[in-house]
Phi, psi and omega in degrees: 000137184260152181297157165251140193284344170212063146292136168253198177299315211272315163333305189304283186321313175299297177290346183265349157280015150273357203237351193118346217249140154252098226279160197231272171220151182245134171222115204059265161281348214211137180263113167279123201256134163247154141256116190258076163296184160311314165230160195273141171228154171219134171239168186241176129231145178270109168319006186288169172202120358251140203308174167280099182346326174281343177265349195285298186293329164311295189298318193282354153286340141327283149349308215273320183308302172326304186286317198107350184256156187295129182294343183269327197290304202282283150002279155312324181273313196278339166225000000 
């Protein structure tokens, strides 16, 4: 699936709480997203817009690992 070039963070937070994830908190640029599972994952995003394709592309494979879900599958849900 191809990325979109201008998604920003608060954009990203917003849709990965279709996924479970909550902000937890912010300090300065950048938002701590938690998901509260059996075991807790935190992740951070940079409030920027628009992310950097390489960062765009780390997290939700993160996300995907973590989760259990496919990175095109998590992908399909969030946007």
């Amino acid at each position: 699936m191809k990325l979109p070039r201008d998604l920003g963070g608060a954009e990203l937070a917003k849709a990965l709480s279709r996924v479970g994830y909550g902000i937890t908190r912010q300090t300065g640029s950048h938002t701590r997203l938690t998901h509260p599972g059996s075991s807790q994952h935190h992740i951070t995003i940079p409030a920027h817009t628009p992310l950097k394709p390489g960062t765009f592309s780390a997290i939700p494979a993160e996300i995907a690992g973590k989760q259990g879900f496919n990175r095109d599958e998590l992908l399909d849900r969030l946007l």
